[in-house]
PyMOL Python script that loads the backbone (N, CA, C, O; Angstrom):
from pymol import cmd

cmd.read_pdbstr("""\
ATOM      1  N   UNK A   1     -42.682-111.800 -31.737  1.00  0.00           N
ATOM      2  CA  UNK A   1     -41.387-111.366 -31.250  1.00  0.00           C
ATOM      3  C   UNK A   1     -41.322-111.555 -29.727  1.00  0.00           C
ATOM      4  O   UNK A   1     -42.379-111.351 -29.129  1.00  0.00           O
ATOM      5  N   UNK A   2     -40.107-111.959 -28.910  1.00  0.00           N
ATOM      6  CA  UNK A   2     -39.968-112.527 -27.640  1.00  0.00           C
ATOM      7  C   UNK A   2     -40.366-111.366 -26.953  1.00  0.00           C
ATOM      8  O   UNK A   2     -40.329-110.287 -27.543  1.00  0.00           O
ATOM      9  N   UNK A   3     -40.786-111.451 -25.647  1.00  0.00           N
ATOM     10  CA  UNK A   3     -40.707-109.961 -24.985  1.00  0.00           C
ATOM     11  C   UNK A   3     -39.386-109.437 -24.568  1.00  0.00           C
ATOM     12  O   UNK A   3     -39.148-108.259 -24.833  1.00  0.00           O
ATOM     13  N   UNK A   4     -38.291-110.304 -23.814  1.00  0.00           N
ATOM     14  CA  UNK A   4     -36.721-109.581 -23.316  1.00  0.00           C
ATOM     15  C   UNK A   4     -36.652-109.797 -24.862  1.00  0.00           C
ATOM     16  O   UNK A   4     -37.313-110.688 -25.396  1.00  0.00           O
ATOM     17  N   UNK A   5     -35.833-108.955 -25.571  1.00  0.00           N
ATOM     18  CA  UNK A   5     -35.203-108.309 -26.944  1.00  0.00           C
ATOM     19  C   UNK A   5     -33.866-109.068 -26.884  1.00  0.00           C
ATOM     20  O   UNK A   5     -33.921-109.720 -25.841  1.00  0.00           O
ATOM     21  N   UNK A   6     -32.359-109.366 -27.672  1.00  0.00           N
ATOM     22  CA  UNK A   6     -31.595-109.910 -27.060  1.00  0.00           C
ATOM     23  C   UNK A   6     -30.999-108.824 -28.119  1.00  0.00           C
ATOM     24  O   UNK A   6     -31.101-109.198 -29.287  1.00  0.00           O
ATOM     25  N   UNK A   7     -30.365-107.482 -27.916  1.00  0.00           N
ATOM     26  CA  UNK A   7     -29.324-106.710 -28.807  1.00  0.00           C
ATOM     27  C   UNK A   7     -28.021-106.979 -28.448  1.00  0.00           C
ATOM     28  O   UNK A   7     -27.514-107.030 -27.328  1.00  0.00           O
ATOM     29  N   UNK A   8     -27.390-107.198 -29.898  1.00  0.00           N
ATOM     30  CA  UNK A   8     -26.077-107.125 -30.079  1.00  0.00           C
ATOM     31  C   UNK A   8     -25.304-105.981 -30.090  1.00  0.00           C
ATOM     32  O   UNK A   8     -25.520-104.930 -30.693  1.00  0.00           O
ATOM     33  N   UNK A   9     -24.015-106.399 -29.081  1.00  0.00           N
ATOM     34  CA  UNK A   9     -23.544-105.003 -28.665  1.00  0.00           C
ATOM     35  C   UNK A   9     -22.136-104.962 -29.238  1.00  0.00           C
ATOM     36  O   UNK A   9     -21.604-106.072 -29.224  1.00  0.00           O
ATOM     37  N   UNK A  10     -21.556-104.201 -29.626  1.00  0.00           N
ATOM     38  CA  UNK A  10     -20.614-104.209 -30.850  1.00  0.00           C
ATOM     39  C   UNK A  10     -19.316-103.219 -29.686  1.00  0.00           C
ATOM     40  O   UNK A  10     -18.245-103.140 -30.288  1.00  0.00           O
ATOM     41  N   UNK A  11     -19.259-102.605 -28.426  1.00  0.00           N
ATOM     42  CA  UNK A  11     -18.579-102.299 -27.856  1.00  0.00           C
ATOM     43  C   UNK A  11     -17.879-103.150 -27.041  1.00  0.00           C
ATOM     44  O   UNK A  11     -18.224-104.331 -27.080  1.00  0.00           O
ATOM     45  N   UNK A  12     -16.641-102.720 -26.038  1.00  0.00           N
ATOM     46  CA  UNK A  12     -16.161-103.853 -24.935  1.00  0.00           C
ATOM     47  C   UNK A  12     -16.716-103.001 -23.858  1.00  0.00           C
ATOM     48  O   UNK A  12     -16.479-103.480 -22.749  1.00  0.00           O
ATOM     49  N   UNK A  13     -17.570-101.569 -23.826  1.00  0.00           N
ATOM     50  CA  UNK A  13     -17.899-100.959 -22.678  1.00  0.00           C
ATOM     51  C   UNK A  13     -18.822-102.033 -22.042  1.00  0.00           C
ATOM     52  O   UNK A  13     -19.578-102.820 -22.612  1.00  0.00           O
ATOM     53  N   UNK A  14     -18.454-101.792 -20.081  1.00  0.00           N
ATOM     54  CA  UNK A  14     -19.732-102.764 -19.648  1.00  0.00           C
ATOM     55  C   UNK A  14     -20.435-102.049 -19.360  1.00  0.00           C
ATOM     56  O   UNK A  14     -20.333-100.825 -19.453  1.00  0.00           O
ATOM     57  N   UNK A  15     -21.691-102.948 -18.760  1.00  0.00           N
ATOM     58  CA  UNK A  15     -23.196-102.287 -18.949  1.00  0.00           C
ATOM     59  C   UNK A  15     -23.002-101.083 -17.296  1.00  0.00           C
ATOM     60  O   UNK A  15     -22.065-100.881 -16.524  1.00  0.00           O
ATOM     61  N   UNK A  16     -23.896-100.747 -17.355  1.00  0.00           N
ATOM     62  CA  UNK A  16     -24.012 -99.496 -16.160  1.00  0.00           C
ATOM     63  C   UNK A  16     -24.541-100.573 -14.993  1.00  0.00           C
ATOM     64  O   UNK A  16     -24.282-100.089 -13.891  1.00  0.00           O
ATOM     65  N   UNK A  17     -25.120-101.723 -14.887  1.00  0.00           N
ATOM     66  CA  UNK A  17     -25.490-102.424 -13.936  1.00  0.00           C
ATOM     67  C   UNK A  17     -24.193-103.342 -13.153  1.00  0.00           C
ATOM     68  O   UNK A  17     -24.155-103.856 -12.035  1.00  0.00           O
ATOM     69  N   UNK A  18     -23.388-103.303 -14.036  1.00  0.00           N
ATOM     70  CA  UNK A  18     -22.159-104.061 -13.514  1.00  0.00           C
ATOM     71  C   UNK A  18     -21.166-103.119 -12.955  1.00  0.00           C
ATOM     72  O   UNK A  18     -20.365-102.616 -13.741  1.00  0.00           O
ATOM     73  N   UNK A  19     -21.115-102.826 -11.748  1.00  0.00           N
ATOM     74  CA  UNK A  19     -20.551-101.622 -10.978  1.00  0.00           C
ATOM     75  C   UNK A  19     -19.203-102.470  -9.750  1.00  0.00           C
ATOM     76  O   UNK A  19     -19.378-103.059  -8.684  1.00  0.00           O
ATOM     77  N   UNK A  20     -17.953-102.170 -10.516  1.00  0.00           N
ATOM     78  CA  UNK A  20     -17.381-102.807  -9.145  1.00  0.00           C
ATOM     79  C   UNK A  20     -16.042-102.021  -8.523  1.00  0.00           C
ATOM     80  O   UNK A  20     -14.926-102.264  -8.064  1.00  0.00           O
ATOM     81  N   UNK A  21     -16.956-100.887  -8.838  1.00  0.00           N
ATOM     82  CA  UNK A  21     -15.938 -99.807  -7.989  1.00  0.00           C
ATOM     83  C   UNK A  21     -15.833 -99.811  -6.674  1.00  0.00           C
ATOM     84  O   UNK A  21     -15.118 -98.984  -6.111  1.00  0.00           O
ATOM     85  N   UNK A  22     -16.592-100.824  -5.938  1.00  0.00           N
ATOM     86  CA  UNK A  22     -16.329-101.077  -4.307  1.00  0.00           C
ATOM     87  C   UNK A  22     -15.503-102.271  -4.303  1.00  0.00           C
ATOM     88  O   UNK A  22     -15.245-102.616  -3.150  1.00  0.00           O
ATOM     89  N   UNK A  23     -15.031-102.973  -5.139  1.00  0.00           N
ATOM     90  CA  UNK A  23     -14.281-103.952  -5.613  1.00  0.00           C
ATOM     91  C   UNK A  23     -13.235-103.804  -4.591  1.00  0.00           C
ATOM     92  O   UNK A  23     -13.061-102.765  -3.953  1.00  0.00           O
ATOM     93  N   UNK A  24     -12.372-105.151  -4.426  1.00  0.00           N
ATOM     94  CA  UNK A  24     -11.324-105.016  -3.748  1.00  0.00           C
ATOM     95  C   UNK A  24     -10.298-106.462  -4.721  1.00  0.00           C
ATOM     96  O   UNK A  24     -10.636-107.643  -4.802  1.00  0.00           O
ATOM     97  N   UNK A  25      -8.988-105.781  -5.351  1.00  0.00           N
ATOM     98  CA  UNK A  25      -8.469-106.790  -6.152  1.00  0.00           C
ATOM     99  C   UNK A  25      -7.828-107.561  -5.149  1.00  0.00           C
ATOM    100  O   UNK A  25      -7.273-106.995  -4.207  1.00  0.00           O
ATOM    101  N   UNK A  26      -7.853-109.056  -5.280  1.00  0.00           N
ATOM    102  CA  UNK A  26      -6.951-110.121  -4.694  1.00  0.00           C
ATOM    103  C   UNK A  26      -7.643-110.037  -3.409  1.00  0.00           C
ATOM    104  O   UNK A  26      -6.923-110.096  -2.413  1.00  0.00           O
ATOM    105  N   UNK A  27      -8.669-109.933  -3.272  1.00  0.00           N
ATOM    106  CA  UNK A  27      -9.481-110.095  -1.896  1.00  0.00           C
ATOM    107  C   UNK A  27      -9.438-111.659  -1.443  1.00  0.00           C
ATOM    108  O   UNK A  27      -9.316-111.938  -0.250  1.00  0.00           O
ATOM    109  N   UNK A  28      -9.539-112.628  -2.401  1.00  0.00           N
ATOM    110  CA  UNK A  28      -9.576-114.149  -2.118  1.00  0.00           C
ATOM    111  C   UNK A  28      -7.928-115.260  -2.387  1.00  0.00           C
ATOM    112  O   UNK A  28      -7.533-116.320  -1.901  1.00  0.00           O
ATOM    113  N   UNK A  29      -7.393-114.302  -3.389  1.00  0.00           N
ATOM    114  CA  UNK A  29      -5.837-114.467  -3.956  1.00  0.00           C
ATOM    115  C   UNK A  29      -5.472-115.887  -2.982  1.00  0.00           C
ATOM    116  O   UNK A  29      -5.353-117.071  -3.296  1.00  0.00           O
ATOM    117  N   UNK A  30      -5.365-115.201  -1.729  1.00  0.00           N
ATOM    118  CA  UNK A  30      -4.249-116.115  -0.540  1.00  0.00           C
ATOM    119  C   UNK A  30      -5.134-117.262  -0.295  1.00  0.00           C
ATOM    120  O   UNK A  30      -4.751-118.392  -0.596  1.00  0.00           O
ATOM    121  N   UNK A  31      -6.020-117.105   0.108  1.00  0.00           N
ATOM    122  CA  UNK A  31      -6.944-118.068   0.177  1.00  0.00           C
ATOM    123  C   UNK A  31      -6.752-118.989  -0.665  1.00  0.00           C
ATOM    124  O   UNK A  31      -6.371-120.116  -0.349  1.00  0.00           O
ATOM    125  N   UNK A  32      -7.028-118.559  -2.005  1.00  0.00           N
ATOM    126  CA  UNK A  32      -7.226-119.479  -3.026  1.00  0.00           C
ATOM    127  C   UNK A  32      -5.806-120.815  -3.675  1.00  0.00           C
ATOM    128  O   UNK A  32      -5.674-121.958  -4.115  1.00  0.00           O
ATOM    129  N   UNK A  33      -4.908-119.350  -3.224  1.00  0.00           N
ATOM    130  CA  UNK A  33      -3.186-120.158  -3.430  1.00  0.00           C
ATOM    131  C   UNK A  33      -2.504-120.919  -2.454  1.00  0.00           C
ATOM    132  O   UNK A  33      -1.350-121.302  -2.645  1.00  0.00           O
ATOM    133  N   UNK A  34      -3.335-121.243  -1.090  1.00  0.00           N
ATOM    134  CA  UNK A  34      -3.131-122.320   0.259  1.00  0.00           C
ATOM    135  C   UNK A  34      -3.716-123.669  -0.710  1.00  0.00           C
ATOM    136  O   UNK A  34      -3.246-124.771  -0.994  1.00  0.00           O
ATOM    137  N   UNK A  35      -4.767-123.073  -0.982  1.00  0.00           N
ATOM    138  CA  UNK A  35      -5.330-124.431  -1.429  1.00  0.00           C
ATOM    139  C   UNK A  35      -5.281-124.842  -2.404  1.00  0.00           C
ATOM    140  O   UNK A  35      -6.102-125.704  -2.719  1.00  0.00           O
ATOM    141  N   UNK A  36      -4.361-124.436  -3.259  1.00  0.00           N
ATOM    142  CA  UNK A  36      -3.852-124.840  -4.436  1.00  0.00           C
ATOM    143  C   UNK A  36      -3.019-125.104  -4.730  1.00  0.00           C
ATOM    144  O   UNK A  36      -2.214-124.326  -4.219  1.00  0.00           O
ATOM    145  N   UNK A  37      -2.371-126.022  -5.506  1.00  0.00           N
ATOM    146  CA  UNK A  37      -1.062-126.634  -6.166  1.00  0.00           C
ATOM    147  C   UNK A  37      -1.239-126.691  -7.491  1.00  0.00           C
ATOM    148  O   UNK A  37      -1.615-127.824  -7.791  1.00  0.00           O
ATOM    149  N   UNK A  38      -1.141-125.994  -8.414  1.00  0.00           N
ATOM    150  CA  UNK A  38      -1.115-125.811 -10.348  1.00  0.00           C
ATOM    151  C   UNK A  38      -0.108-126.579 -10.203  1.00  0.00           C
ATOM    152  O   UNK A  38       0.585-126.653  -9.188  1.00  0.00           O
ATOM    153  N   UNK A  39       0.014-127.135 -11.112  1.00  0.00           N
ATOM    154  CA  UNK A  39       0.894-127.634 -12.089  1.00  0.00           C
ATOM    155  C   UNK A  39       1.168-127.973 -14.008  1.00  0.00           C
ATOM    156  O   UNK A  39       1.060-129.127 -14.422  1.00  0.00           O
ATOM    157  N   UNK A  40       1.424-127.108 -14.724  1.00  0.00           N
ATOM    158  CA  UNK A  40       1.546-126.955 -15.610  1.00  0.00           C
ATOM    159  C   UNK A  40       2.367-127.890 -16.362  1.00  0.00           C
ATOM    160  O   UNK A  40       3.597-127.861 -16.321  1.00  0.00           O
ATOM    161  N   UNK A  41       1.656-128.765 -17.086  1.00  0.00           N
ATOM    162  CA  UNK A  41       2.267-130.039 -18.176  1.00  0.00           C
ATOM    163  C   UNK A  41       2.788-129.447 -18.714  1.00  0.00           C
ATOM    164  O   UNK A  41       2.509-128.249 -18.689  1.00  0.00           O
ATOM    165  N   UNK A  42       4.098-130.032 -19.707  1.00  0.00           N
ATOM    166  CA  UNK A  42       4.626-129.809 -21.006  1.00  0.00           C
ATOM    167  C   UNK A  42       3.496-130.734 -21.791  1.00  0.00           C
ATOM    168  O   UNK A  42       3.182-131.870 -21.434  1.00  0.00           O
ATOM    169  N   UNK A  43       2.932-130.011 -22.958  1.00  0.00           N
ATOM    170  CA  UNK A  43       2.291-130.077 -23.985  1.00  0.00           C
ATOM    171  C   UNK A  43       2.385-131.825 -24.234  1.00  0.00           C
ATOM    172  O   UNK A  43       1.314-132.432 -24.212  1.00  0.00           O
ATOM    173  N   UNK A  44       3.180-132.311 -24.378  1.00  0.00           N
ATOM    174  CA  UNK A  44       3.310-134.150 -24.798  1.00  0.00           C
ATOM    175  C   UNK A  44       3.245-134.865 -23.951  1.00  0.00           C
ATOM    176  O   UNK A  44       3.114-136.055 -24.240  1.00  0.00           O
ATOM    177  N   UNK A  45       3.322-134.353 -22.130  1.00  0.00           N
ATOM    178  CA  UNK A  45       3.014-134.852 -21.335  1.00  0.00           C
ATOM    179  C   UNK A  45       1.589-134.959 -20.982  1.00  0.00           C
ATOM    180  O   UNK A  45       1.136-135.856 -20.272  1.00  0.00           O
ATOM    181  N   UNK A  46       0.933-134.052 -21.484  1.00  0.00           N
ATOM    182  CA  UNK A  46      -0.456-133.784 -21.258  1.00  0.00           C
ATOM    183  C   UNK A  46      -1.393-134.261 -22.635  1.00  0.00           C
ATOM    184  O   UNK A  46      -2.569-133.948 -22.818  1.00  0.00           O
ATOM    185  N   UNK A  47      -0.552-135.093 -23.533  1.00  0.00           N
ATOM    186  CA  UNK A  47      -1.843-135.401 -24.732  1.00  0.00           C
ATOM    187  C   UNK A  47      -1.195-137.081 -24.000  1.00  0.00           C
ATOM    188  O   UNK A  47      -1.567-137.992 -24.739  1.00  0.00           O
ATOM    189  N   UNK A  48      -0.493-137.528 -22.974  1.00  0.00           N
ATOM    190  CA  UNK A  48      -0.566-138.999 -22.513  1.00  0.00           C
ATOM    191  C   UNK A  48      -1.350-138.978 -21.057  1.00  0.00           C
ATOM    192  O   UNK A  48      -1.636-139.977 -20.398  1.00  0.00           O
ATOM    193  N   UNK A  49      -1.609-137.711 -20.740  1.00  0.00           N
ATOM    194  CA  UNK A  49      -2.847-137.777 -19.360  1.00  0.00           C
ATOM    195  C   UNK A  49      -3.777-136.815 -19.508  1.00  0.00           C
ATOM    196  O   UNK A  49      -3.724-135.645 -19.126  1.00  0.00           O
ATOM    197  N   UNK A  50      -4.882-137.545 -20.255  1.00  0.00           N
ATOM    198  CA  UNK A  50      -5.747-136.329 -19.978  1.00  0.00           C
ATOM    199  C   UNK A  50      -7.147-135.908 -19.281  1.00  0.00           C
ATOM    200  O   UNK A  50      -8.112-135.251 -19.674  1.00  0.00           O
ATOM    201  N   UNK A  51      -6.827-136.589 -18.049  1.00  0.00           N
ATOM    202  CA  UNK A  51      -7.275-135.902 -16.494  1.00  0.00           C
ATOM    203  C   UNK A  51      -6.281-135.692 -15.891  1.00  0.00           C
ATOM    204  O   UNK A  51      -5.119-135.972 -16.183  1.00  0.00           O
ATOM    205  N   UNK A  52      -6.849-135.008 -14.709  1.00  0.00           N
ATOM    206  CA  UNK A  52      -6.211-134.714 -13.472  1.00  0.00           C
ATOM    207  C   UNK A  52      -5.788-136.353 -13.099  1.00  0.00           C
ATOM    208  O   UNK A  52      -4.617-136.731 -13.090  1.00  0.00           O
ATOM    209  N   UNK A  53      -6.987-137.270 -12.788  1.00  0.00           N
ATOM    210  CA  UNK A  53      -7.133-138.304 -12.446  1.00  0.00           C
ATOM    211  C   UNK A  53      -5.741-139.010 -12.738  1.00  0.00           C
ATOM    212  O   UNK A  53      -4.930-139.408 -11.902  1.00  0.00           O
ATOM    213  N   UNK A  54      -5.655-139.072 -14.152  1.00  0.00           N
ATOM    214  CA  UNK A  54      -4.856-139.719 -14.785  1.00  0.00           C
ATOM    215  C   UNK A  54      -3.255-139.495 -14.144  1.00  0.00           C
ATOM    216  O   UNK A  54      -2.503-140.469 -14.128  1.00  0.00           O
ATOM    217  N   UNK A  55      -2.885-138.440 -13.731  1.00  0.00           N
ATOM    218  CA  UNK A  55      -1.725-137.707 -13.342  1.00  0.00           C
ATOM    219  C   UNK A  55      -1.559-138.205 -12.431  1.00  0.00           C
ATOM    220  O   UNK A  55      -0.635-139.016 -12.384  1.00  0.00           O
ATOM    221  N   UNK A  56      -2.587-137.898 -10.957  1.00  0.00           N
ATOM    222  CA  UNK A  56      -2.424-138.090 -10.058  1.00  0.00           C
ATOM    223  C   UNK A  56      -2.071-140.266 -10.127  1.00  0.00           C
ATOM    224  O   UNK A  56      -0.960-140.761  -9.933  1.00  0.00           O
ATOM    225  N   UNK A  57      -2.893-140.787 -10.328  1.00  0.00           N
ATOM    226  CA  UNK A  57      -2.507-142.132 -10.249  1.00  0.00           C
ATOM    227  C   UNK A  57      -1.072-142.388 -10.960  1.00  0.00           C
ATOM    228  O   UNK A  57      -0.543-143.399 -10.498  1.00  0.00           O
ATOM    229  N   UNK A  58      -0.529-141.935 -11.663  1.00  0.00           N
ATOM    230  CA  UNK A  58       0.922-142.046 -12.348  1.00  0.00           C
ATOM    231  C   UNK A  58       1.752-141.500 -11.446  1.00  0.00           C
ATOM    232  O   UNK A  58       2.948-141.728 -11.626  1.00  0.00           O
ATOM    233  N   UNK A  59       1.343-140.621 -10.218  1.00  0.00           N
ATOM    234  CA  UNK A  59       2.522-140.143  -9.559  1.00  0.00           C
ATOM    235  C   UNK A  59       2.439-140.852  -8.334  1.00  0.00           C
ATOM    236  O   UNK A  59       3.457-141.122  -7.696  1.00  0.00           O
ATOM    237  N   UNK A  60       1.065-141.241  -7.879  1.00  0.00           N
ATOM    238  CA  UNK A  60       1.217-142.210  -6.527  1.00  0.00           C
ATOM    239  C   UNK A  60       1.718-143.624  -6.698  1.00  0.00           C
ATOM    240  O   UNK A  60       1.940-144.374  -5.748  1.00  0.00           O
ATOM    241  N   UNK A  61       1.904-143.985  -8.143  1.00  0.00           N
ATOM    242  CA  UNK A  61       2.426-145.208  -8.383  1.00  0.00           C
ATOM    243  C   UNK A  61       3.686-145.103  -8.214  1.00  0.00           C
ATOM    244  O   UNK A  61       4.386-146.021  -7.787  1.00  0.00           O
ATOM    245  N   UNK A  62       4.134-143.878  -8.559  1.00  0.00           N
ATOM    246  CA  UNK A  62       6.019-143.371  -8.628  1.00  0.00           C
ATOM    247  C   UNK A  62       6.390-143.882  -7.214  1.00  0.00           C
ATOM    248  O   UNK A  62       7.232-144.756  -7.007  1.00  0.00           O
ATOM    249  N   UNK A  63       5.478-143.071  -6.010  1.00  0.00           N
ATOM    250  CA  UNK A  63       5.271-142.634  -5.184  1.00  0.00           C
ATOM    251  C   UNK A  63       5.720-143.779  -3.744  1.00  0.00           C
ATOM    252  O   UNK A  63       6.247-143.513  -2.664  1.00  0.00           O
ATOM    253  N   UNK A  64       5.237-145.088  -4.325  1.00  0.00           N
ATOM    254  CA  UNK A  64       5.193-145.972  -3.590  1.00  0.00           C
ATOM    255  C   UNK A  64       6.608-146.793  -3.618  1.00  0.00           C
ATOM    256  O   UNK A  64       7.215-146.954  -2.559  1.00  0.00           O
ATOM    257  N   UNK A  65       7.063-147.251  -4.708  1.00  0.00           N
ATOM    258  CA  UNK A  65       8.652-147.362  -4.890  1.00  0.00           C
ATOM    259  C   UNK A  65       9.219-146.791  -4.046  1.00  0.00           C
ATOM    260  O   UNK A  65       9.676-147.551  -3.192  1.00  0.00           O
ATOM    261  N   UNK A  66       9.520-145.126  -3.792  1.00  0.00           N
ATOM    262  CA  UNK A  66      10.699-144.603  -3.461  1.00  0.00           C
ATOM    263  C   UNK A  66      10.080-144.739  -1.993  1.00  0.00           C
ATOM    264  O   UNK A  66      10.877-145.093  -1.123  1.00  0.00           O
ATOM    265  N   UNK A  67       8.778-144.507  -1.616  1.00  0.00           N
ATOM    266  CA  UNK A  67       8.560-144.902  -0.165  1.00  0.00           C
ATOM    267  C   UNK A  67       8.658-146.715   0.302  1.00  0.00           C
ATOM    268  O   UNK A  67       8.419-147.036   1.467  1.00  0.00           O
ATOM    269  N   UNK A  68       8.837-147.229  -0.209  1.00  0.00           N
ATOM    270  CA  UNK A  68       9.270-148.589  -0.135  1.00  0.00           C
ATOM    271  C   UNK A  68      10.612-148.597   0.098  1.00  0.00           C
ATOM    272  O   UNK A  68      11.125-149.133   1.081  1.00  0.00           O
ATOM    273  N   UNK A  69      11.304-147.930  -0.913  1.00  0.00           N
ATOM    274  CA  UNK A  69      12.863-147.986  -0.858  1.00  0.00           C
ATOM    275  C   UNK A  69      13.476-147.197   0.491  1.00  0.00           C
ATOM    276  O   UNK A  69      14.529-147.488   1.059  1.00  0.00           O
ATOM    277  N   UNK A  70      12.440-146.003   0.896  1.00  0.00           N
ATOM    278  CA  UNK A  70      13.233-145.008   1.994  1.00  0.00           C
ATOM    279  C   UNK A  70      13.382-145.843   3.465  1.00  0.00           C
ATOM    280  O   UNK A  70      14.197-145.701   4.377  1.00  0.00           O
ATOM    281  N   UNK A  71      12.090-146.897   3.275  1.00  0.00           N
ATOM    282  CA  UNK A  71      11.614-147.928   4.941  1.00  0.00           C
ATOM    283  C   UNK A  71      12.776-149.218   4.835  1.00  0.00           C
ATOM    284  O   UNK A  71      12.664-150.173   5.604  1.00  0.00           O
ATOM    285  N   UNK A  72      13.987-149.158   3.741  1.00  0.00           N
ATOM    286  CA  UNK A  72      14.516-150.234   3.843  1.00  0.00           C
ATOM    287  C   UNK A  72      15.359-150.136   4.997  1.00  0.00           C
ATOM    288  O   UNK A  72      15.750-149.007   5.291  1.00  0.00           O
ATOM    289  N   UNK A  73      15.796-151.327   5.871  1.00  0.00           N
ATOM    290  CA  UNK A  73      17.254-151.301   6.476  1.00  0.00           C
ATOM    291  C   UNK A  73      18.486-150.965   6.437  1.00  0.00           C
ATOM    292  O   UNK A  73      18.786-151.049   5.246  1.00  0.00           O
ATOM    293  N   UNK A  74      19.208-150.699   6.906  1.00  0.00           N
ATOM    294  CA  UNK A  74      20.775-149.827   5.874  1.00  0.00           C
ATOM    295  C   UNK A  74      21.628-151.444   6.816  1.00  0.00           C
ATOM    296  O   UNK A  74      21.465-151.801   7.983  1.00  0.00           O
ATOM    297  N   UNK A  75      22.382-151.993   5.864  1.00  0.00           N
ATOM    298  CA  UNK A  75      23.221-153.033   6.709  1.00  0.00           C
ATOM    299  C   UNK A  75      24.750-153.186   6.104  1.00  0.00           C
ATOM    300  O   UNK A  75      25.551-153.955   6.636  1.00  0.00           O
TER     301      UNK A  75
END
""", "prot")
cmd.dss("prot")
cmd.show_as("cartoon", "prot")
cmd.util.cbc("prot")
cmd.orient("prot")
């Protein structure tokens, strides 16, 4: 038999070692939402890209058109 035991615990109580009553909620929040941009697919958009990768190159391709079109001359 192993020496650490591995018991199954049948509660959602946590253990007494996991203490985070000095906790502070949303301590990193702002931080984290500067540097972030989510963007949430519709479901059929996302079974035709499935990376990030994939997304991003489909939108810098968009991307280049309309910046092509904005550098034209007006005559």
């Amino acid at each position: 038999m192993p020496a650490a035991r591995k018991h199954k615990r049948d509660s959602d109580e946590m253990r007494p070692e996991y203490d985070f009553s000095g906790g502070v909620r949303g301590k990193y929040a702002a931080h984290f939402a500067r540097g972030t941009n989510v963007v949430v697919l519709a479901p059929d958009v996302a079974e035709a890209f499935k990376t990030s990768r994939a997304v991003n190159d489909a939108l810098r391709a968009q991307l280049k058109p309309a910046a092509r079109a904005r550098r034209l001359p007006r005559h």
